[in-house]
N, CA, C and O atoms as a Tripos MOL2 file, in Angstrom:
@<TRIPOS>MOLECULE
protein
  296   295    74     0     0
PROTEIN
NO_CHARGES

@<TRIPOS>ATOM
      1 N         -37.8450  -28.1760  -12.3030 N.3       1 UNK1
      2 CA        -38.2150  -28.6050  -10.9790 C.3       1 UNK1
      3 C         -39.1100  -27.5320  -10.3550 C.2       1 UNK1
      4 O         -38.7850  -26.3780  -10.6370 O.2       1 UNK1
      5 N         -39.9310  -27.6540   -9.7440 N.am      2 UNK2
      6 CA        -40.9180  -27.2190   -8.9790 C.3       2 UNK2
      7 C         -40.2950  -26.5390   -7.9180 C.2       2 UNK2
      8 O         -39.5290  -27.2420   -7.2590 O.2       2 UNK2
      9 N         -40.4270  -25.1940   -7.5170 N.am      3 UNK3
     10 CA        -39.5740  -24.5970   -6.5170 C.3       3 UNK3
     11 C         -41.4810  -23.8670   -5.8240 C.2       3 UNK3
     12 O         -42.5710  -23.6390   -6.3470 O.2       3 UNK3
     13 N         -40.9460  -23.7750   -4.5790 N.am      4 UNK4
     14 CA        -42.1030  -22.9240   -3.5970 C.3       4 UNK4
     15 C         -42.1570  -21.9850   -3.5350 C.2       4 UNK4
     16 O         -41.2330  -21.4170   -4.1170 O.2       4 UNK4
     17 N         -43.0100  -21.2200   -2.9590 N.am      5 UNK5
     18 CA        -43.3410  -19.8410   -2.7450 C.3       5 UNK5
     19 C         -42.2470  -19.3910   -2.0480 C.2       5 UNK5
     20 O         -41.8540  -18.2490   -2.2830 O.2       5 UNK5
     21 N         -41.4120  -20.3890   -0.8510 N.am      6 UNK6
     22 CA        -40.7680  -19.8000   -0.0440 C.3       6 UNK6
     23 C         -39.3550  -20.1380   -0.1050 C.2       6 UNK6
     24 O         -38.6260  -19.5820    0.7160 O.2       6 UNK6
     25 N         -38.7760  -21.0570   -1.0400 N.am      7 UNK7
     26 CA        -37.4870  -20.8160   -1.6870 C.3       7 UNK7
     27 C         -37.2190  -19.5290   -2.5010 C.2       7 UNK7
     28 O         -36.2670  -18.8030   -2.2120 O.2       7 UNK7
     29 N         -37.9800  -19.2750   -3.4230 N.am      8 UNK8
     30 CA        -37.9200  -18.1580   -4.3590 C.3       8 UNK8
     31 C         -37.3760  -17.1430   -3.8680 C.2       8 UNK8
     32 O         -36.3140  -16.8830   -4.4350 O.2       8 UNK8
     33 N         -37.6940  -16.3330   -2.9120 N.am      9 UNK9
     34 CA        -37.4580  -14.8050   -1.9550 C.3       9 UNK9
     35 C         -36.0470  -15.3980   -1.8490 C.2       9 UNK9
     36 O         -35.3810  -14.9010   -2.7570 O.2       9 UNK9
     37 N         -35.1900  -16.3930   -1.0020 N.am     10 UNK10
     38 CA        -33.9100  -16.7150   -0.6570 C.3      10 UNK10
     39 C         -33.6010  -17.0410   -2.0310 C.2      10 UNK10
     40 O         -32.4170  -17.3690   -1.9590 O.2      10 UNK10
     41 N         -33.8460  -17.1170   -2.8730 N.am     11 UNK11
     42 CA        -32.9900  -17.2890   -4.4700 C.3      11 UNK11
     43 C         -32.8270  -15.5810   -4.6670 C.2      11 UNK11
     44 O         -31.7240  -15.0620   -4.8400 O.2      11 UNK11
     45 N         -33.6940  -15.0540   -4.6300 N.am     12 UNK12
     46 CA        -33.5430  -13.2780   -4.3500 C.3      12 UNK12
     47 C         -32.8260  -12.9560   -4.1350 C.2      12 UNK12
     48 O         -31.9600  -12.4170   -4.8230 O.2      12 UNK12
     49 N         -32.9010  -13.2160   -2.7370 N.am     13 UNK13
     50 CA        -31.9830  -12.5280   -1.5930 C.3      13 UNK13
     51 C         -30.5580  -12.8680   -1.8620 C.2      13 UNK13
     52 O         -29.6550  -12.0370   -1.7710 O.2      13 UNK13
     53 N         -30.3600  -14.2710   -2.2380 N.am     14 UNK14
     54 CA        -28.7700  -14.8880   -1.8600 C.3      14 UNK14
     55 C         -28.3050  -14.2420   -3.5110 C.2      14 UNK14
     56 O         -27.0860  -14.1390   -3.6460 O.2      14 UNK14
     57 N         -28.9900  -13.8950   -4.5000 N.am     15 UNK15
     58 CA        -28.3870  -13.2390   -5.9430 C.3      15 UNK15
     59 C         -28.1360  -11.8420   -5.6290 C.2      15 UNK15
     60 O         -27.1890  -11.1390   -5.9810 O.2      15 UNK15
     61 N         -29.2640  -11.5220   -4.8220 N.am     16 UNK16
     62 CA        -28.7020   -9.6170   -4.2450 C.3      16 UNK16
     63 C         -27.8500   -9.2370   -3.5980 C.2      16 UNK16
     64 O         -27.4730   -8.0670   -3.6510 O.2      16 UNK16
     65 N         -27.1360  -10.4530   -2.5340 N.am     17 UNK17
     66 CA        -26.2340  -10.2160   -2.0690 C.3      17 UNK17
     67 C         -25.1070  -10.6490   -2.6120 C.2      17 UNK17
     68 O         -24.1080  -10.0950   -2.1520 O.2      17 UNK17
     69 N         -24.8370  -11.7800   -3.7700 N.am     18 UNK18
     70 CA        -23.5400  -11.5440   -4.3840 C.3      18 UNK18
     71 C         -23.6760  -10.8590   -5.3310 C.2      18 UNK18
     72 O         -22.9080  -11.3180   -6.1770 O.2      18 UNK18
     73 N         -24.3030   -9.8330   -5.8160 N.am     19 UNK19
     74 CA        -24.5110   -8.5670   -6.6460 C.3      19 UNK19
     75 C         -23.9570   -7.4620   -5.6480 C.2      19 UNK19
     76 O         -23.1350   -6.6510   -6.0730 O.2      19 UNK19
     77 N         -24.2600   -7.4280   -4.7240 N.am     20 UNK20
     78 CA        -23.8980   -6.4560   -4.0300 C.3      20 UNK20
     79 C         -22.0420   -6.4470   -3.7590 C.2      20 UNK20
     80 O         -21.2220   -5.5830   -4.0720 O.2      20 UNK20
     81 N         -21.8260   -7.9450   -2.9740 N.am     21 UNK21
     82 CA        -20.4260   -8.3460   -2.9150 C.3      21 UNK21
     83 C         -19.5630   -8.5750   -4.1280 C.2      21 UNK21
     84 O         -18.3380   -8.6060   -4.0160 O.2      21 UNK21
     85 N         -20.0630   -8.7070   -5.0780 N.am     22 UNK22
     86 CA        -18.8480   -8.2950   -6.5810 C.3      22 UNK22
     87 C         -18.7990   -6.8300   -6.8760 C.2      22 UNK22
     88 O         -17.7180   -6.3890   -7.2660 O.2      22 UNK22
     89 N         -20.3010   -5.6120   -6.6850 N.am     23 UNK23
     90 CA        -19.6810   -4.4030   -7.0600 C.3      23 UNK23
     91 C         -18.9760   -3.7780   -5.5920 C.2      23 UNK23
     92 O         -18.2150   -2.8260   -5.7700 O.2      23 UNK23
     93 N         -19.1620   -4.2130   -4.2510 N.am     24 UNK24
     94 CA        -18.4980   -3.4110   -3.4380 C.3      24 UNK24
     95 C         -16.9730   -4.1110   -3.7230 C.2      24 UNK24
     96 O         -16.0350   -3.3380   -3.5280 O.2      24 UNK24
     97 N         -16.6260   -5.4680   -4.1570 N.am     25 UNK25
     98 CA        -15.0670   -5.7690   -4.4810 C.3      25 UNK25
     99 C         -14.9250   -5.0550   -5.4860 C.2      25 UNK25
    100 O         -13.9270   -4.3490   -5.3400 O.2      25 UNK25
    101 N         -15.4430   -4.8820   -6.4650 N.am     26 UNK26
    102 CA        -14.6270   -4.0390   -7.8190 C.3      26 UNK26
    103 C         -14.6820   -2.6940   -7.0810 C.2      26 UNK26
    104 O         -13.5410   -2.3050   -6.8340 O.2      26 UNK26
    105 N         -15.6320   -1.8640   -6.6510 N.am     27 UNK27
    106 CA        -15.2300   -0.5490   -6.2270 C.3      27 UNK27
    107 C         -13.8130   -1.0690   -5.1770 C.2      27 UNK27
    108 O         -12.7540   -0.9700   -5.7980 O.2      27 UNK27
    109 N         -13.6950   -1.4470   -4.1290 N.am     28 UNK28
    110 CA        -12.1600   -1.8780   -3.8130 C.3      28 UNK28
    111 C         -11.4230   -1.8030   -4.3760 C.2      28 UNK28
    112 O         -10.4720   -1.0900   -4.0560 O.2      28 UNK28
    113 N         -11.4590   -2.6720   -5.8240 N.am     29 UNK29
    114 CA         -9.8460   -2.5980   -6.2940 C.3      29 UNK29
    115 C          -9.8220   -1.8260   -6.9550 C.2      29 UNK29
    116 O          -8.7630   -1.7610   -7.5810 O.2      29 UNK29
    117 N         -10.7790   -0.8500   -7.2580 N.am     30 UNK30
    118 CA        -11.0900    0.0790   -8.3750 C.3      30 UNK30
    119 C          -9.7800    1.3210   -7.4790 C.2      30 UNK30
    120 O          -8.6360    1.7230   -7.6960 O.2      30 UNK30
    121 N         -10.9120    1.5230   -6.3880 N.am     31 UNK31
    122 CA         -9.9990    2.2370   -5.3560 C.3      31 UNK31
    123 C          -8.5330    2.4590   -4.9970 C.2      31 UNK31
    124 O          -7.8800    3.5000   -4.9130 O.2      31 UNK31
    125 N          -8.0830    0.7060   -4.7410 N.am     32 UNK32
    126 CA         -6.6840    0.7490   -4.1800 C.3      32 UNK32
    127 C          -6.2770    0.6950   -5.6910 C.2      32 UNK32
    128 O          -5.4450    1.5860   -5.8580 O.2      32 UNK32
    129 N          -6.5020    0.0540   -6.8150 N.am     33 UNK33
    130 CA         -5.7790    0.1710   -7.9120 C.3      33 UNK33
    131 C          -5.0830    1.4180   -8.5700 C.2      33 UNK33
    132 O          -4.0250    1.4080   -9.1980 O.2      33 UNK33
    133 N          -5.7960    2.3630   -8.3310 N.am     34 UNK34
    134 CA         -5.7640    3.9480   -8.6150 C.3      34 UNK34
    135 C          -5.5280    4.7690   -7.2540 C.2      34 UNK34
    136 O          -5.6850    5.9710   -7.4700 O.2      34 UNK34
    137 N          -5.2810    4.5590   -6.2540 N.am     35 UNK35
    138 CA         -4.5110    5.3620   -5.1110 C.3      35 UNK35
    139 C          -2.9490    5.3300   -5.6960 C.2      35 UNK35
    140 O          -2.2060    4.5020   -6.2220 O.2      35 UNK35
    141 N          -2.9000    6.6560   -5.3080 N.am     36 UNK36
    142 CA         -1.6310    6.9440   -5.2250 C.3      36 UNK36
    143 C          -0.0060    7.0900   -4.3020 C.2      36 UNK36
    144 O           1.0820    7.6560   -4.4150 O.2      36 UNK36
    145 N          -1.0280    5.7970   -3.0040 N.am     37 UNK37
    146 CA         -0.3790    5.7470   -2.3350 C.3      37 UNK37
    147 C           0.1380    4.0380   -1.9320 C.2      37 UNK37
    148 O          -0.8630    3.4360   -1.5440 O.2      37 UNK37
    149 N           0.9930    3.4120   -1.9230 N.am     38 UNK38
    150 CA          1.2940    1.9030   -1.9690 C.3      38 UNK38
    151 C           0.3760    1.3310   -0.8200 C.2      38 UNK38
    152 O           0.2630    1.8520    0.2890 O.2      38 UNK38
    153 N          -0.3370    0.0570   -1.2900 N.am     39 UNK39
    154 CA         -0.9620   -0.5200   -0.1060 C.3      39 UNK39
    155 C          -0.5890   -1.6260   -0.7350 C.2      39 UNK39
    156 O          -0.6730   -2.0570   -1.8850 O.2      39 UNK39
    157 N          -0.0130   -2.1110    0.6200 N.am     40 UNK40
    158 CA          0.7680   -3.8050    0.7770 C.3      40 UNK40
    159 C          -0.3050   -4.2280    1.5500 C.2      40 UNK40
    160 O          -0.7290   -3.4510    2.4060 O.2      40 UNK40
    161 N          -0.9700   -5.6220    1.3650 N.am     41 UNK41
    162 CA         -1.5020   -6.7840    2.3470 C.3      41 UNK41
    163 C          -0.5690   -7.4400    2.7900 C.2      41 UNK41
    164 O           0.3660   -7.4430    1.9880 O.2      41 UNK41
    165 N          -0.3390   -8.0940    3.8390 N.am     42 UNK42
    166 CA          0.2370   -8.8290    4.3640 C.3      42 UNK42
    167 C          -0.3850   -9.4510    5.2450 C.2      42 UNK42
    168 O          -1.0820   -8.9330    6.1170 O.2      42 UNK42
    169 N          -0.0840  -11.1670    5.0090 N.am     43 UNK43
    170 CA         -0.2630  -12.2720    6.1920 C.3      43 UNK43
    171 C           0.3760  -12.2020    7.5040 C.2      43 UNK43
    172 O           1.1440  -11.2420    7.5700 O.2      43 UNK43
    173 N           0.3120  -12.8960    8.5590 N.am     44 UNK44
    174 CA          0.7800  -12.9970    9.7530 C.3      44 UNK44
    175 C           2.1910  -13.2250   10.0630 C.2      44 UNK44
    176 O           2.8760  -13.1160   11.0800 O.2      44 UNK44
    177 N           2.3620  -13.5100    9.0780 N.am     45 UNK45
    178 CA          4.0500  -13.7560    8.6060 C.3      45 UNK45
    179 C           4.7330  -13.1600    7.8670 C.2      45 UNK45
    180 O           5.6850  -13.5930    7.2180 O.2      45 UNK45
    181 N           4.1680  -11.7610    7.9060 N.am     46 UNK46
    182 CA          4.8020  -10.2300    7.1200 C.3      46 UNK46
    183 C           4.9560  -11.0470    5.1730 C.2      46 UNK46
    184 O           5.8030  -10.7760    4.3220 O.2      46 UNK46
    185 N           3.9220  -11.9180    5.0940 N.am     47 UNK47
    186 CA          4.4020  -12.3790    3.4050 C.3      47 UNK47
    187 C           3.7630  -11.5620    2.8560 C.2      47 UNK47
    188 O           2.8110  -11.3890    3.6170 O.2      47 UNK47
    189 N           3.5990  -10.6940    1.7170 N.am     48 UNK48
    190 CA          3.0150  -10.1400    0.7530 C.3      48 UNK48
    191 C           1.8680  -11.1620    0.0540 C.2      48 UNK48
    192 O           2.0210  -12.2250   -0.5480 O.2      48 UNK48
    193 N           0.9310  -10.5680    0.3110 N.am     49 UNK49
    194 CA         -0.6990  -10.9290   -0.2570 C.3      49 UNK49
    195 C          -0.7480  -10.4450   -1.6090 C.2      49 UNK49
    196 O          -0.5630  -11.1270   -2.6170 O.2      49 UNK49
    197 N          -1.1140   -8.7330   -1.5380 N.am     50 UNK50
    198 CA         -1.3140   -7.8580   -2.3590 C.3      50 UNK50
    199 C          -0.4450   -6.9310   -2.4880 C.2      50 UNK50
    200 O           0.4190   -6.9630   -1.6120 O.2      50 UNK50
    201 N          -0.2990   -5.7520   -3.5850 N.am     51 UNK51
    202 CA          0.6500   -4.8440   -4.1020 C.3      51 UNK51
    203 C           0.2260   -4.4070   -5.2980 C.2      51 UNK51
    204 O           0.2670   -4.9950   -6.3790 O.2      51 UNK51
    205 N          -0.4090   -2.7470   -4.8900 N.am     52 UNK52
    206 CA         -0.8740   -2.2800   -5.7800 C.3      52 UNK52
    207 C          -0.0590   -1.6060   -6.8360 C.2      52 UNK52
    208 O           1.1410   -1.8330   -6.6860 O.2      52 UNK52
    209 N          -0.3770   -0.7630   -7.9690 N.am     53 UNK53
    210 CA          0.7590   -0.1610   -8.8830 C.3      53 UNK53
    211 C           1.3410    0.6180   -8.2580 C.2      53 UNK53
    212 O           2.5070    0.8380   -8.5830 O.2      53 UNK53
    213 N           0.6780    1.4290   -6.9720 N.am     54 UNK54
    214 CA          1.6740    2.8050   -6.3210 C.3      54 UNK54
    215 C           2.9920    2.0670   -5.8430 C.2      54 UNK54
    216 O           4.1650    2.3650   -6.0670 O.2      54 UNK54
    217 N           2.5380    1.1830   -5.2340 N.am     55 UNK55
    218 CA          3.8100    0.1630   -4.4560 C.3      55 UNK55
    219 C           4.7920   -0.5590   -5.4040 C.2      55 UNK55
    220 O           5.9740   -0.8510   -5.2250 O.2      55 UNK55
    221 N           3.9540   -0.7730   -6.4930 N.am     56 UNK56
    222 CA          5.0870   -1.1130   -7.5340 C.3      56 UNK56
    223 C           5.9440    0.2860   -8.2830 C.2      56 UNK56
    224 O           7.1010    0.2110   -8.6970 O.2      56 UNK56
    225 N           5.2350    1.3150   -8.3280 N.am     57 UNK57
    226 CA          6.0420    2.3450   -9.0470 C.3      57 UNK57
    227 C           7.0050    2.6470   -7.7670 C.2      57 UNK57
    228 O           8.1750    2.8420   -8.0960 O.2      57 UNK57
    229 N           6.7170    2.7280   -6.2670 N.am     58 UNK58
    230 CA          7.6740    3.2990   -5.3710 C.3      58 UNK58
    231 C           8.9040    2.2560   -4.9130 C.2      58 UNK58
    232 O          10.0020    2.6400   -4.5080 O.2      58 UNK58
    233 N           8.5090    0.9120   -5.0560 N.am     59 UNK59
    234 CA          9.4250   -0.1860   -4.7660 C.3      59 UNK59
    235 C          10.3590   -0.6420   -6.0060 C.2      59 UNK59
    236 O          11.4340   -1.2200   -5.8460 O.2      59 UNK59
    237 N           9.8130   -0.3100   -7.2480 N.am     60 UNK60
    238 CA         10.3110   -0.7740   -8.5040 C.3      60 UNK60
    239 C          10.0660   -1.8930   -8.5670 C.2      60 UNK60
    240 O          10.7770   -2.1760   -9.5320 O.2      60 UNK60
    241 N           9.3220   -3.3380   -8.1250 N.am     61 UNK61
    242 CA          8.7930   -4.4840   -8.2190 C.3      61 UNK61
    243 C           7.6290   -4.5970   -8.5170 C.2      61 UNK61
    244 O           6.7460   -3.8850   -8.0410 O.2      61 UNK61
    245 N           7.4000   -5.7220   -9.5440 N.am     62 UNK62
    246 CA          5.9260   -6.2450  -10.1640 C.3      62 UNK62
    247 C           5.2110   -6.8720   -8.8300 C.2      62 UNK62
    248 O           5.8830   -7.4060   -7.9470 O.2      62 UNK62
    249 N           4.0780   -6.7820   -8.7790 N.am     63 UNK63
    250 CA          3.2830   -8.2930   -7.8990 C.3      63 UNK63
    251 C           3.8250   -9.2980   -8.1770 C.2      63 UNK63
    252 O           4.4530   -9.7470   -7.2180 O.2      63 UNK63
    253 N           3.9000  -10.0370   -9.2910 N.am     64 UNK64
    254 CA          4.4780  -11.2510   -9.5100 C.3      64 UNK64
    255 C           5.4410  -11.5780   -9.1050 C.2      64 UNK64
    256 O           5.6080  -12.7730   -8.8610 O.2      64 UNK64
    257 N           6.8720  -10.2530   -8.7790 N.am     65 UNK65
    258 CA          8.3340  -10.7460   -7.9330 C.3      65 UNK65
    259 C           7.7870  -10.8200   -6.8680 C.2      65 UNK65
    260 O           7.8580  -11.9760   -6.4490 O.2      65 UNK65
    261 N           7.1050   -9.9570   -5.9940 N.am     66 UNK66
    262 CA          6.6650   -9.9230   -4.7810 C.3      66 UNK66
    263 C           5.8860  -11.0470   -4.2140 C.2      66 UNK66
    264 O           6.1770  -11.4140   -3.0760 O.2      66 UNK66
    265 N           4.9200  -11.6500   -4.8680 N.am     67 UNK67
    266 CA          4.2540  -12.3690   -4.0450 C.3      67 UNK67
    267 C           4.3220  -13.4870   -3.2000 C.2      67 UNK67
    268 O           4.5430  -14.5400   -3.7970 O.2      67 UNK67
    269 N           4.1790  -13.5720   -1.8110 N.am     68 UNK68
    270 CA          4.6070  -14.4900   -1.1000 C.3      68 UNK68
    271 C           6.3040  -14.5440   -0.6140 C.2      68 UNK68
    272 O           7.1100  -15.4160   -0.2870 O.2      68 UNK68
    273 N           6.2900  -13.0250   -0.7900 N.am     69 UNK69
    274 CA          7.9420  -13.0350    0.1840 C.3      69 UNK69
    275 C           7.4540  -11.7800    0.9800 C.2      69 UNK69
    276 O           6.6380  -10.8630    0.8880 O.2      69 UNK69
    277 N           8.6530  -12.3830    2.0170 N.am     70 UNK70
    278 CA          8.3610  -11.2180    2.9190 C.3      70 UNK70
    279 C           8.8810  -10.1350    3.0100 C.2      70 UNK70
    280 O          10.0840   -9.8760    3.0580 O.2      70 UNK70
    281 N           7.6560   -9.1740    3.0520 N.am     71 UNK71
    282 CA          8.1840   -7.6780    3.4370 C.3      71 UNK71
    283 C           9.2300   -7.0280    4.0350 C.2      71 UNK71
    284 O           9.0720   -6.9270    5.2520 O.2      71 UNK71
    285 N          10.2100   -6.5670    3.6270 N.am     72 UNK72
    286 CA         11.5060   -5.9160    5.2000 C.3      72 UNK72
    287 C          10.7410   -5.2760    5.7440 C.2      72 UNK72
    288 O           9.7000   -4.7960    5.2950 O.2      72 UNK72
    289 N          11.3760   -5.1700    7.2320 N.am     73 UNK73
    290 CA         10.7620   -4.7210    8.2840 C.3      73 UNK73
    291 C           9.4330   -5.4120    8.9410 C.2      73 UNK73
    292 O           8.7910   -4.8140    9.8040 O.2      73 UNK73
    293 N           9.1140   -6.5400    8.5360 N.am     74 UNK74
    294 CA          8.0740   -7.4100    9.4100 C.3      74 UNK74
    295 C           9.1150   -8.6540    9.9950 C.2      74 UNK74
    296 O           8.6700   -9.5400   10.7240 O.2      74 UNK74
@<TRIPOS>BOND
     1     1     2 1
     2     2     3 1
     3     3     4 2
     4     3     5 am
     5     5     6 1
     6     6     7 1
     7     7     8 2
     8     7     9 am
     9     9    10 1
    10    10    11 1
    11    11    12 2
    12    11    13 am
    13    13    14 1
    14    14    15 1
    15    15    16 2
    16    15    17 am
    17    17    18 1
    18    18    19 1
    19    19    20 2
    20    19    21 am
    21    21    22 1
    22    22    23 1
    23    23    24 2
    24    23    25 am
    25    25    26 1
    26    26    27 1
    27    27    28 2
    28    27    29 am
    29    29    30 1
    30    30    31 1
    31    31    32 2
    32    31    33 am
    33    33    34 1
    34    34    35 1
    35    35    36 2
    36    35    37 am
    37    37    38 1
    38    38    39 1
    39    39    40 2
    40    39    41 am
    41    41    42 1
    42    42    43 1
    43    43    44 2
    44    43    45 am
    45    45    46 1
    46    46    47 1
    47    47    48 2
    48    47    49 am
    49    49    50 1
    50    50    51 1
    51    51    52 2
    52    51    53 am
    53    53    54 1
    54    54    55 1
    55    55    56 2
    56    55    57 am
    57    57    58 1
    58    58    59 1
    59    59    60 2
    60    59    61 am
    61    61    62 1
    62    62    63 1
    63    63    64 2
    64    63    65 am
    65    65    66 1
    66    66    67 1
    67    67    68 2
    68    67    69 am
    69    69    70 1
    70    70    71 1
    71    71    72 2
    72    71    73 am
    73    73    74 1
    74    74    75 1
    75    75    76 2
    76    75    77 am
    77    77    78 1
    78    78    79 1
    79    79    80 2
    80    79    81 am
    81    81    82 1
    82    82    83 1
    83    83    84 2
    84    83    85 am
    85    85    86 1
    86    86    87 1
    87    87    88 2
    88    87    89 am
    89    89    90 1
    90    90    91 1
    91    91    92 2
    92    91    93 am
    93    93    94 1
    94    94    95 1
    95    95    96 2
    96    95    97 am
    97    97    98 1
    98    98    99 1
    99    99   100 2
   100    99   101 am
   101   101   102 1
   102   102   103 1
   103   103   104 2
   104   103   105 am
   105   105   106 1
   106   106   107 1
   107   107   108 2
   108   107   109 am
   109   109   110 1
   110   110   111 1
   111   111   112 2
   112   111   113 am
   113   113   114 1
   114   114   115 1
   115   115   116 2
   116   115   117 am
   117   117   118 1
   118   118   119 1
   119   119   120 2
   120   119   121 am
   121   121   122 1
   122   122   123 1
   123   123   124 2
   124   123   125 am
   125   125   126 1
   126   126   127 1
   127   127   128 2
   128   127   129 am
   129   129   130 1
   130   130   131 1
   131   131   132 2
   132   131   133 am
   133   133   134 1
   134   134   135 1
   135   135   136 2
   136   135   137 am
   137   137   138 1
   138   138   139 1
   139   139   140 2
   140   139   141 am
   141   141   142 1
   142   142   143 1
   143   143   144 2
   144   143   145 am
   145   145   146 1
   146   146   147 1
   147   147   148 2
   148   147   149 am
   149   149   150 1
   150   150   151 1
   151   151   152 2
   152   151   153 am
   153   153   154 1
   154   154   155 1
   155   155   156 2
   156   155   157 am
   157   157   158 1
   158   158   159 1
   159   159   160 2
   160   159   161 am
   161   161   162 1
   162   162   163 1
   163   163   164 2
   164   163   165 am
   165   165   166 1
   166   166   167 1
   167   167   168 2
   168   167   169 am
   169   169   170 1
   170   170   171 1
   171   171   172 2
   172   171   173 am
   173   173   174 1
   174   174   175 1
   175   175   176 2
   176   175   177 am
   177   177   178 1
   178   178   179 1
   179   179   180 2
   180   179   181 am
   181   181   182 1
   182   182   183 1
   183   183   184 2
   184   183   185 am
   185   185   186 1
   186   186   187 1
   187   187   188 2
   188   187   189 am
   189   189   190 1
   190   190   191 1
   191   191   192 2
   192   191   193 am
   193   193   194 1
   194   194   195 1
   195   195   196 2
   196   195   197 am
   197   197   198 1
   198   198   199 1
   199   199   200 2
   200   199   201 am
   201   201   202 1
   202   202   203 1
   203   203   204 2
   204   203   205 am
   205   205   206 1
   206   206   207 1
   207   207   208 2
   208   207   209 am
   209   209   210 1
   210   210   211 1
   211   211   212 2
   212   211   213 am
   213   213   214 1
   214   214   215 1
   215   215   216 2
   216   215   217 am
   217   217   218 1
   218   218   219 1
   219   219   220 2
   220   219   221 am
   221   221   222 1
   222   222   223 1
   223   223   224 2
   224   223   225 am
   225   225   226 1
   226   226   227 1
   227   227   228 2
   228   227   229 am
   229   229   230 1
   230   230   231 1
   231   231   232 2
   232   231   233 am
   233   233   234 1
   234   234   235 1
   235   235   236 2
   236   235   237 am
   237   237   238 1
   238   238   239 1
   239   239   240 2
   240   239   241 am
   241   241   242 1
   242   242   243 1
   243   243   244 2
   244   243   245 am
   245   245   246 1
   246   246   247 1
   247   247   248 2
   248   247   249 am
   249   249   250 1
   250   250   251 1
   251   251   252 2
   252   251   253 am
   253   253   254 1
   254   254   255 1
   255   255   256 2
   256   255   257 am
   257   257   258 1
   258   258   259 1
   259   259   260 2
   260   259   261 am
   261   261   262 1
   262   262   263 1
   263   263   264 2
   264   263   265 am
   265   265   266 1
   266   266   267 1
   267   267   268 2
   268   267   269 am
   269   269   270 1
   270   270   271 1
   271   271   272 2
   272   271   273 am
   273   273   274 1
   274   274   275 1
   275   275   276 2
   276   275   277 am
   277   277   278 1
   278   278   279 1
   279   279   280 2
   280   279   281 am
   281   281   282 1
   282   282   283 1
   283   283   284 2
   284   283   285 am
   285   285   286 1
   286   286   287 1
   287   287   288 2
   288   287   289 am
   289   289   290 1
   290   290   291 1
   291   291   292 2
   292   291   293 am
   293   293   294 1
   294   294   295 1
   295   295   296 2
@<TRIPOS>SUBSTRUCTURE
     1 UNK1         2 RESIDUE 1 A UNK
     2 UNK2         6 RESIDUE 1 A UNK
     3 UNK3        10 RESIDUE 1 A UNK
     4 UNK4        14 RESIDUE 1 A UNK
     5 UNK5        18 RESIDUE 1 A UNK
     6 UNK6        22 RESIDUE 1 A UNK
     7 UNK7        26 RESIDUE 1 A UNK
     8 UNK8        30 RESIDUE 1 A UNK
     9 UNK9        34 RESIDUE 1 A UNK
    10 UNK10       38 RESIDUE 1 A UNK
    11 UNK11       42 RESIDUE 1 A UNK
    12 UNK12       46 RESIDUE 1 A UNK
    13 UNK13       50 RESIDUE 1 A UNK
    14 UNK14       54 RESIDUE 1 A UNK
    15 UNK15       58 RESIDUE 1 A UNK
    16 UNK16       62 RESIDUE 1 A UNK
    17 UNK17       66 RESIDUE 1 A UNK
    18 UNK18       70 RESIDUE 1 A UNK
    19 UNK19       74 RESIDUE 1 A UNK
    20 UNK20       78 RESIDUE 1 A UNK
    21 UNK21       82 RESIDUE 1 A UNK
    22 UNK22       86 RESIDUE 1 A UNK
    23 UNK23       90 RESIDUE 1 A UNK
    24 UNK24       94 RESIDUE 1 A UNK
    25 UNK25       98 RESIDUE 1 A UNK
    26 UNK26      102 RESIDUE 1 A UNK
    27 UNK27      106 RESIDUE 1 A UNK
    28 UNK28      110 RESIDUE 1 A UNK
    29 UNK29      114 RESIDUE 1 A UNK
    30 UNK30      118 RESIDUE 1 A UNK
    31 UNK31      122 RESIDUE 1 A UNK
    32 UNK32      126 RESIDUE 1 A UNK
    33 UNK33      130 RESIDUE 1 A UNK
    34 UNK34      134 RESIDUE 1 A UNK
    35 UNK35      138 RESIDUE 1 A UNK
    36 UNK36      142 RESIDUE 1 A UNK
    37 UNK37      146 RESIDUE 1 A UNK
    38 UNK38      150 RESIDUE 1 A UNK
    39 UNK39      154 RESIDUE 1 A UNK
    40 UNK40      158 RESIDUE 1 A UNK
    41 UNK41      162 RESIDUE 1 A UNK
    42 UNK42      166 RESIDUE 1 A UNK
    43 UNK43      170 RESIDUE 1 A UNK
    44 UNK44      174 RESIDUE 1 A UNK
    45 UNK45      178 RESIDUE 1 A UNK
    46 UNK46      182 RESIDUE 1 A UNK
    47 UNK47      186 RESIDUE 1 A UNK
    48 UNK48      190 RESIDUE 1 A UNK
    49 UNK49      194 RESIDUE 1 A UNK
    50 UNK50      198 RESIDUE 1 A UNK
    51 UNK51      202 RESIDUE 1 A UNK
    52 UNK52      206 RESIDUE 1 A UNK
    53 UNK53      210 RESIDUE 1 A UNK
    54 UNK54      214 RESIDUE 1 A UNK
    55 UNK55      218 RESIDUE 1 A UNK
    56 UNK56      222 RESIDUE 1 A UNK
    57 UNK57      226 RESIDUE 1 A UNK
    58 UNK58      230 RESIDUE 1 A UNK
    59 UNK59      234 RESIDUE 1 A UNK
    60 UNK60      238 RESIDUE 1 A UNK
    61 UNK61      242 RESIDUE 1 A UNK
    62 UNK62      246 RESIDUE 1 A UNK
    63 UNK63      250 RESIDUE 1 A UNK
    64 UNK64      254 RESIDUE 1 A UNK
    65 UNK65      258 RESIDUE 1 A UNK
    66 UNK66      262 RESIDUE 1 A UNK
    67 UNK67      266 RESIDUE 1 A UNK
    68 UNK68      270 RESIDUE 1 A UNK
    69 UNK69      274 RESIDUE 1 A UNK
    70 UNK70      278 RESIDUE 1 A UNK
    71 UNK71      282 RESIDUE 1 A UNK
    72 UNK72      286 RESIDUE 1 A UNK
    73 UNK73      290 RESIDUE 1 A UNK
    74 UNK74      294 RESIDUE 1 A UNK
């Protein structure tokens, strides 16, 4: 198909920016994956989102028991 002069640049642009948004997510989990300190996500309803390995080595629970129950103390 025949594309224009002025689609092309926004085919650019919209590939540079999910290039950009997959390596700033992998540096993220790169990050919290390897901190050595537990970072829990949690929804509005204190449920567990996320749970990195620190939080699993300090809680003794996998992500998989955790997910979608709620945190004590929320």
């Amino acid at each position: 198909m025949y594309r224009s002069s002025i689609e092309l640049p926004y085919e650019t642009i919209t590939k540079a920016e999910k290039n950009l948004r997959v390596t700033a997510e992998e540096r993220y989990r790169n990050l919290v994956d390897n901190a050595n300190d537990a970072i829990i996500t949690t929804d509005l309803e204190g449920r567990l989102l996320t749970w990195n390995l620190a939080a699993q080595n300090i809680f003794g629970w996998t992500d998989v028991e955790v997910k979608d129950r709620n945190f004590p103390g929320y």
